[in-house]
C-alpha positions as CSV (number, residue, x, y, z in Angstrom):
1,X,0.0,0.0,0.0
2,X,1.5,3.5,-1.1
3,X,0.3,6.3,1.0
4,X,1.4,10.1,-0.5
5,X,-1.0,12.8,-1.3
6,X,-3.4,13.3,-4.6
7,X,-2.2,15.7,-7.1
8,X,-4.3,18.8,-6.9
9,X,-7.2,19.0,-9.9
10,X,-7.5,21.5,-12.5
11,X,-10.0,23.0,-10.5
12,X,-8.1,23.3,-7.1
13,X,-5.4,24.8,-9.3
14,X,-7.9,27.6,-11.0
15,X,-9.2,28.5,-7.7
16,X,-5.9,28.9,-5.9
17,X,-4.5,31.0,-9.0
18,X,-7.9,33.4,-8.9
19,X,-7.5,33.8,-4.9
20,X,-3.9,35.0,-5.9
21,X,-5.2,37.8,-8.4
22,X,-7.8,39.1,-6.5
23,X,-5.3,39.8,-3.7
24,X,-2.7,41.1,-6.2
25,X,-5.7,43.6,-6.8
26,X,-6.1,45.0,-3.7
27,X,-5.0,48.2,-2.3
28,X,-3.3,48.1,1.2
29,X,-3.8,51.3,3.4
30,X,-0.1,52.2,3.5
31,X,0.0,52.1,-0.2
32,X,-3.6,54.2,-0.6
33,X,-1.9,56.5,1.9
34,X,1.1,57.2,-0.1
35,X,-0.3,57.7,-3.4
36,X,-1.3,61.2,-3.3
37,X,-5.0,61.1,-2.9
38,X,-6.3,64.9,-2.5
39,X,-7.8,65.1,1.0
40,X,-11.4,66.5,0.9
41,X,-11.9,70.3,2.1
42,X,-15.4,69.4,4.2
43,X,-15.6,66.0,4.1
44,X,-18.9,66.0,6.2
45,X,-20.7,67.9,3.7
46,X,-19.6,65.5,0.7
47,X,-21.2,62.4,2.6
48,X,-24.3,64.3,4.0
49,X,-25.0,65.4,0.4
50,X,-24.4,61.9,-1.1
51,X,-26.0,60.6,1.4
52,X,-28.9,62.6,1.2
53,X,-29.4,61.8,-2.2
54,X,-29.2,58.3,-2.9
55,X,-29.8,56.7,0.8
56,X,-27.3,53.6,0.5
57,X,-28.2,50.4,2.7
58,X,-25.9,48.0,2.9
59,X,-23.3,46.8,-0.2
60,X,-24.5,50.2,-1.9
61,X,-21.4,52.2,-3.7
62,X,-22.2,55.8,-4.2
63,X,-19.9,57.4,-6.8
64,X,-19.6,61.5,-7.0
65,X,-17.4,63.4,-9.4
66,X,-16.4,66.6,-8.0
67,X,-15.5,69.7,-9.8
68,X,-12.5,71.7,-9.4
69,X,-14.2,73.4,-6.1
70,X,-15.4,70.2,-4.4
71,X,-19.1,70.3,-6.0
72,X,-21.0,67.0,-7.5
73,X,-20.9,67.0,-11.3
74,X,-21.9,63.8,-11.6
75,X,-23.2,60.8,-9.1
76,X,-24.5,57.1,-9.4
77,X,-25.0,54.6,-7.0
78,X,-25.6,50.9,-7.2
79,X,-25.9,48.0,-5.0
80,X,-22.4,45.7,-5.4
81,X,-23.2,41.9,-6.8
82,X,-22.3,39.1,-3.9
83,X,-19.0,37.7,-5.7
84,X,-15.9,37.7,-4.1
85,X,-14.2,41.1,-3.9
86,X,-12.2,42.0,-6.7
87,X,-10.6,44.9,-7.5
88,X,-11.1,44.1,-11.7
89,X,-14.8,43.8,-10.9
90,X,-15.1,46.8,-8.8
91,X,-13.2,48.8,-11.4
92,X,-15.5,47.6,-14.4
93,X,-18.5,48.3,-12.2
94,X,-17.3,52.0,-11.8
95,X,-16.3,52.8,-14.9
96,X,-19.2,51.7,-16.4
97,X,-21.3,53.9,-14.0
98,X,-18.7,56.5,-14.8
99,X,-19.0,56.6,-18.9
100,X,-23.0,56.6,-18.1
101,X,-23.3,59.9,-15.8
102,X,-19.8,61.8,-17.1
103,X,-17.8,62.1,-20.6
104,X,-14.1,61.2,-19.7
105,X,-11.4,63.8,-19.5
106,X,-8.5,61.8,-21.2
107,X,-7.8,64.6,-24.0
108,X,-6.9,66.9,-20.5
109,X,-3.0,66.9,-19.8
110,X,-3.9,67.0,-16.2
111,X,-7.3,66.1,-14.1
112,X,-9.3,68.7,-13.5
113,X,-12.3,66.7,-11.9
114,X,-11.9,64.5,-9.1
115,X,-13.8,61.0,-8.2
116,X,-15.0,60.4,-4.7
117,X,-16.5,56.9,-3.3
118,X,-18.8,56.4,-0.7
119,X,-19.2,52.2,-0.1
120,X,-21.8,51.2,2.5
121,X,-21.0,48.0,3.9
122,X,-21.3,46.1,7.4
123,X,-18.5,46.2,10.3
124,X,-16.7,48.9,11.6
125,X,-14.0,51.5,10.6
126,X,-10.9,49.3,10.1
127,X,-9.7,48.3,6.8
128,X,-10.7,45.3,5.3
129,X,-9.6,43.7,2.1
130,X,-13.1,44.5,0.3
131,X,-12.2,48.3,0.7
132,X,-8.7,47.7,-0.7
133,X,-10.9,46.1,-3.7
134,X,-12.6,49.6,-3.9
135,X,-9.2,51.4,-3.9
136,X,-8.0,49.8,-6.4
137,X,-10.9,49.1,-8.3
138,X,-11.9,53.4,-8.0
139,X,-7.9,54.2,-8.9
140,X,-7.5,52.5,-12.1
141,X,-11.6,53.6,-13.2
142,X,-10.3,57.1,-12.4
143,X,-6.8,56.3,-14.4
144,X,-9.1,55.0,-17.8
145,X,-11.5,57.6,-17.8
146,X,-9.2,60.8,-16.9
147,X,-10.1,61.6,-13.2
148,X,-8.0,62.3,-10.3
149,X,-8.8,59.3,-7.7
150,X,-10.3,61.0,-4.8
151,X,-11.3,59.9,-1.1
152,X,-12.5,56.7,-0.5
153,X,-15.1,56.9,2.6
154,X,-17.0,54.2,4.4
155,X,-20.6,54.2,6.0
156,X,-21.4,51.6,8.6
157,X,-23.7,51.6,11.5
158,X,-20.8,53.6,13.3
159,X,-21.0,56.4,10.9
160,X,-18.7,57.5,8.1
161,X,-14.9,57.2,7.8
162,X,-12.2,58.5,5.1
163,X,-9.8,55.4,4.7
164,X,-6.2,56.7,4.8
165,X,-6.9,60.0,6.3
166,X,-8.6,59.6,10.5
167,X,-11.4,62.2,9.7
168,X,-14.9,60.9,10.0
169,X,-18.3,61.2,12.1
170,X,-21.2,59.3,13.5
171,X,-23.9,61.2,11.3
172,X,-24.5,60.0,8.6
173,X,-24.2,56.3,9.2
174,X,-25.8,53.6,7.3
175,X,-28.8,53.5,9.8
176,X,-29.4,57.5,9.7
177,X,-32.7,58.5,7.4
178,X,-31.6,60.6,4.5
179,X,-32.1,64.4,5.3
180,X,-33.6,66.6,2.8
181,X,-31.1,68.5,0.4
182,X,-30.5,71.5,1.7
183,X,-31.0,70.8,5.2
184,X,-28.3,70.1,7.8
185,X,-24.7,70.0,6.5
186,X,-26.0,68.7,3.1
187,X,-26.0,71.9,1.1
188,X,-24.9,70.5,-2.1
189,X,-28.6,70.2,-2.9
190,X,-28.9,73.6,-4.0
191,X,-26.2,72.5,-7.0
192,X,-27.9,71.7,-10.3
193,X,-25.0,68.9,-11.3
194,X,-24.6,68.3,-15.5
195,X,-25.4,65.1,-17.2
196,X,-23.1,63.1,-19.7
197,X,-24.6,64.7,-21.7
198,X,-24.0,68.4,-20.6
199,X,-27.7,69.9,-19.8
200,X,-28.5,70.8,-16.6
201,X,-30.9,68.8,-14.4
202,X,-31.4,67.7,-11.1
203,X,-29.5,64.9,-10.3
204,X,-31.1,61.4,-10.8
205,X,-30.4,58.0,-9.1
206,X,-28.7,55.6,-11.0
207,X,-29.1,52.2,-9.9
208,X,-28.0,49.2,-11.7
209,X,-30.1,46.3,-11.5
């Protein structure tokens, strides 16, 4: 009788080679902190207003682009699929939202419009390897459709949090009701944001299904 071990299957091999690339897409905090990400001037009123207008629950992404003085050109939210977290997913997922609501800025020698994320998820504050999805996944959307990567921000029941920079708050959090625009420290409602297409209306939910 020969005892040894079975030679692993096709399909142990696939798997194991997948768990490797989604971790090779993956953002860790040190390396989010070190790659220049522009710190938002009021942070609070950014998640208020986004939070005011599409009132995430849980495994909802919120995605604002923000003109050259911090106000919403553009926004979309949608509700993330339940897949393992992936930064390539995530990063389609984005850009897809992002050639709906904005026209890409690539002919620009610079960025001149900045993309923020909001992800509402369960937990607390700390870091988890789904955000470093979202950091990657929100950095190389911004890269292929001419954005600077902005702040990535968490909502939980504990309130908000800006990964990489300390700064958050307990209201919003993914429990609060939405307040009205305008109300409260949410006073980007009084902006009239631009479609893709460049007329000015109010802004509009988008949800993908």
């Amino acid at each position: 009788m020969t005892l040894g071990f079975a030679p692993p299957t096709a399909a142990s091999l696939r798997s194991s080679s997948e768990s490797t690339n989604r971790l090779a897409r993956i953002l860790e905090p040190a390396e989010w902190a070190s790659a220049g990400i522009p710190l938002l001037s009021n942070p609070r009123e950014v998640v208020g207003g986004l939070h005011s207008r599409h009132a995430p629950t849980t495994s909802t992404a919120v995605l604002a682009i923000l003109d050259h003085e911090e106000r919403i050109a553009a926004s979309a939210s949608f509700v993330r699929r339940p897949t393992p977290a992936d930064g390539w997913e995530f990063r389609n997922a984005l850009l897809a939202h992002l050639r709906r609501v904005i026209p890409h800025d690539l002919r620009r020698r610079t960025p001149v419009r900045t993309a923020v994320l909001m992800y509402c998820r369960e937990g607390d504050e700390r870091w988890t390897e789904e955000d470093g999805a979202w950091m990657w996944g929100l950095r190389d959307a911004c890269t292929l459709h001419g954005l600077r990567c902005g702040a990535y921000i968490t909502l939980t029941r504990a309130g908000w949090q800006v990964l990489g920079e300390g700064r958050g708050g307990r209201r919003p959090s993914s429990d609060s009701l939405p307040l009205p625009l305008g109300e409260g420290p949410a006073e980007l409602g009084q902006l009239t944001p631009r479609t893709a297409g460049g007329a000015t209306e109010p802004l509009r939910r988008a949800a993908a299904r």
